[in-house]
mmJSON file of the N, C-alpha and C atoms, coordinates in Angstrom:
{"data_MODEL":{"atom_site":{
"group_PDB":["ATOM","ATOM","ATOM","ATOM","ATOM","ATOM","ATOM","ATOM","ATOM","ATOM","ATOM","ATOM","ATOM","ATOM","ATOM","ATOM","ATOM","ATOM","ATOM","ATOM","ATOM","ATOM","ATOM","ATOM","ATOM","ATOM","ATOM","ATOM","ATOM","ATOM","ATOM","ATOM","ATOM","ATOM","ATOM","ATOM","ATOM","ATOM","ATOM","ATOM","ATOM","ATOM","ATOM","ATOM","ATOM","ATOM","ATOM","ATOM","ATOM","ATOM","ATOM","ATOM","ATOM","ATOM","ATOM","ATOM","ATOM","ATOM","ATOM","ATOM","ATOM","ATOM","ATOM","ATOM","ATOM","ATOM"],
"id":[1,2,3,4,5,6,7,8,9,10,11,12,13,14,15,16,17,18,19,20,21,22,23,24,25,26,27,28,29,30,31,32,33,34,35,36,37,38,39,40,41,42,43,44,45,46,47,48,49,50,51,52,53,54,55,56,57,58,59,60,61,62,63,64,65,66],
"type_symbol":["N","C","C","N","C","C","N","C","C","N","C","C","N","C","C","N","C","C","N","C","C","N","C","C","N","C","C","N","C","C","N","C","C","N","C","C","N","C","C","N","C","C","N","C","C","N","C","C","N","C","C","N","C","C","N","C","C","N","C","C","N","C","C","N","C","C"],
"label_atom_id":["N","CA","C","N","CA","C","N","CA","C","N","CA","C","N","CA","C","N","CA","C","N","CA","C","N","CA","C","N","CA","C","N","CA","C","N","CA","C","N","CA","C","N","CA","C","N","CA","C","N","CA","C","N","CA","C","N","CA","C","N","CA","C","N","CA","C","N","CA","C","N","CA","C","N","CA","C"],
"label_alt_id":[null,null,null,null,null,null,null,null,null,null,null,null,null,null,null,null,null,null,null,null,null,null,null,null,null,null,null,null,null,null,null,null,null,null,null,null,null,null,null,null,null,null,null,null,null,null,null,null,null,null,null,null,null,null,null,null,null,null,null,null,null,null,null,null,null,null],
"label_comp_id":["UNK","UNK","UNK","UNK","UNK","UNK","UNK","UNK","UNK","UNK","UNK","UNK","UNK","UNK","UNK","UNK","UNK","UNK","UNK","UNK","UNK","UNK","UNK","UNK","UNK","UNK","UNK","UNK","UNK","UNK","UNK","UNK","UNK","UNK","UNK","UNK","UNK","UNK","UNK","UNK","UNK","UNK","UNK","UNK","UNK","UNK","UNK","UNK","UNK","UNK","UNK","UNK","UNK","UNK","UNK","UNK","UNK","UNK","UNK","UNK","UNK","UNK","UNK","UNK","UNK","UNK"],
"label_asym_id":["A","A","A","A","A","A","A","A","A","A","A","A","A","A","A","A","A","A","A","A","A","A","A","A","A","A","A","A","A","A","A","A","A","A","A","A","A","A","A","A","A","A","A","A","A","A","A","A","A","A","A","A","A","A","A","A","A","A","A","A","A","A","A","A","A","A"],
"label_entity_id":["1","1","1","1","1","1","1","1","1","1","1","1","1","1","1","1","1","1","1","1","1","1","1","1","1","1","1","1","1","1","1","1","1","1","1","1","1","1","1","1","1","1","1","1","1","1","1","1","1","1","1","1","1","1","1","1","1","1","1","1","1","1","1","1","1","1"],
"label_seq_id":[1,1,1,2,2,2,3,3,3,4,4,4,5,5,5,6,6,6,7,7,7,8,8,8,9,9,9,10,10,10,11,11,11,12,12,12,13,13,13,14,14,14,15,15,15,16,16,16,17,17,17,18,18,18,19,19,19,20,20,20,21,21,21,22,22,22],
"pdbx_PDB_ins_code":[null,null,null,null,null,null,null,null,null,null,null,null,null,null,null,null,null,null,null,null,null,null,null,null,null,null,null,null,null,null,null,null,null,null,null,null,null,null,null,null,null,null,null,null,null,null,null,null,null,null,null,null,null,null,null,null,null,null,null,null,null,null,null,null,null,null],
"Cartn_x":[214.687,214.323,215.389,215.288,216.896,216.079,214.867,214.204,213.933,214.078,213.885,212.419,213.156,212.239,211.128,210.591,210.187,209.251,208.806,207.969,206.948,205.448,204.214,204.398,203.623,203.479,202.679,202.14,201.283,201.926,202.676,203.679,204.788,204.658,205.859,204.939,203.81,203.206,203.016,202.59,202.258,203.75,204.81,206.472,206.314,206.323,206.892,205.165,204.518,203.135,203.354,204.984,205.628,205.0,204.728,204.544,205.751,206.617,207.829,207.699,206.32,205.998,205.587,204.9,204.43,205.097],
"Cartn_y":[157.279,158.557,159.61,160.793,161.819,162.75,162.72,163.578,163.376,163.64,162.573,163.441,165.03,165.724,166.907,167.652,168.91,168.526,167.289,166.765,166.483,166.644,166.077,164.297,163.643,162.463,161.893,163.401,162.782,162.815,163.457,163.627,161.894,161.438,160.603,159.33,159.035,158.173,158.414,159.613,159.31,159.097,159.343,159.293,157.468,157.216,155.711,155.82,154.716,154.235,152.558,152.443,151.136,151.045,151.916,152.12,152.353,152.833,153.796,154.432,155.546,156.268,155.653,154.816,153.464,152.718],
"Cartn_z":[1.215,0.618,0.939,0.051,0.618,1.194,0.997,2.022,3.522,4.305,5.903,6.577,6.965,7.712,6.765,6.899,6.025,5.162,4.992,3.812,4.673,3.791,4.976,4.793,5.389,4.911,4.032,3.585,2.108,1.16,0.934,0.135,-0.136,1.212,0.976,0.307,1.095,1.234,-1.028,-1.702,-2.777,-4.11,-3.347,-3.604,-3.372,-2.098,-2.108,-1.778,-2.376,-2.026,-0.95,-0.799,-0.599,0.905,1.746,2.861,4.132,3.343,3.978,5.285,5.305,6.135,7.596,6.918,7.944,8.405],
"occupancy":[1.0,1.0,1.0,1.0,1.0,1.0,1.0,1.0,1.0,1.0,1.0,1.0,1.0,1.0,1.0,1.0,1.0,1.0,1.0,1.0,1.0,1.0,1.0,1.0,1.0,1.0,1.0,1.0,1.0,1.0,1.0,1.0,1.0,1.0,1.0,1.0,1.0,1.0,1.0,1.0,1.0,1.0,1.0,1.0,1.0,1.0,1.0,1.0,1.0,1.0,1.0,1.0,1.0,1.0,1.0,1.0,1.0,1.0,1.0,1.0,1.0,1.0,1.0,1.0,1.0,1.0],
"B_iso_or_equiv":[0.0,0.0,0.0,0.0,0.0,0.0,0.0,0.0,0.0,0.0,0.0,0.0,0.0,0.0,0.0,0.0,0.0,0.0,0.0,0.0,0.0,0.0,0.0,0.0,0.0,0.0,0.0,0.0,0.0,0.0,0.0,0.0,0.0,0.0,0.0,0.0,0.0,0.0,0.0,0.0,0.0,0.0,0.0,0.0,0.0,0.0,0.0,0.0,0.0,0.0,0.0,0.0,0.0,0.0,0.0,0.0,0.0,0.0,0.0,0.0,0.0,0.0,0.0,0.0,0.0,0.0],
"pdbx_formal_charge":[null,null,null,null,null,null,null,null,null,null,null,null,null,null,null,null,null,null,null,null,null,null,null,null,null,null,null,null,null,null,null,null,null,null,null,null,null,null,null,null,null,null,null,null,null,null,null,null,null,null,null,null,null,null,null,null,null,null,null,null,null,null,null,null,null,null],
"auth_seq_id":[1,1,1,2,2,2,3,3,3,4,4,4,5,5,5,6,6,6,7,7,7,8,8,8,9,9,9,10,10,10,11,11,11,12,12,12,13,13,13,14,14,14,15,15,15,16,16,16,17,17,17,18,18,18,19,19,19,20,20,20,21,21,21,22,22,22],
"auth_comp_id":["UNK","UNK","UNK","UNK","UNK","UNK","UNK","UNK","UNK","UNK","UNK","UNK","UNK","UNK","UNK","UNK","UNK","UNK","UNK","UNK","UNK","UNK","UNK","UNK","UNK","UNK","UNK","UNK","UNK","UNK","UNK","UNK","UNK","UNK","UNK","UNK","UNK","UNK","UNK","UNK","UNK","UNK","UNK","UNK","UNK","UNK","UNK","UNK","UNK","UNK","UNK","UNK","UNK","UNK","UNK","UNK","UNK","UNK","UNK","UNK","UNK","UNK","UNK","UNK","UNK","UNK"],
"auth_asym_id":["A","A","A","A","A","A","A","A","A","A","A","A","A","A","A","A","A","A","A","A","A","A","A","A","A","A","A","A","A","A","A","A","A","A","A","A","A","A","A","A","A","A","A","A","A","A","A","A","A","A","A","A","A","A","A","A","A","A","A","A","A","A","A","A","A","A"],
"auth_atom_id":["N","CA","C","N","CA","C","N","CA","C","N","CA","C","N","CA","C","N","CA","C","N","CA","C","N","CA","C","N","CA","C","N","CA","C","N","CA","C","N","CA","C","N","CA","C","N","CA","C","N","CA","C","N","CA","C","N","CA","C","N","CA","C","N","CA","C","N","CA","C","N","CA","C","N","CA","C"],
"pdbx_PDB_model_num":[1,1,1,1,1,1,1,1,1,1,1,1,1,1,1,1,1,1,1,1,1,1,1,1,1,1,1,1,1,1,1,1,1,1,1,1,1,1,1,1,1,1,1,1,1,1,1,1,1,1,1,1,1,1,1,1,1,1,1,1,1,1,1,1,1,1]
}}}
């Protein structure tokens, strides 16, 4: 992702649903 920090993780989690965050 080019986003790393500043984003919640709901955000990422509905961006990649891949489980990235995790």
């Amino acid at each position: 992702m080019l986003v790393s920090s500043g984003v919640s993780p709901e955000l990422l989690i509905t961006i990649a649903p891949s489980g990235i965050t995790n």
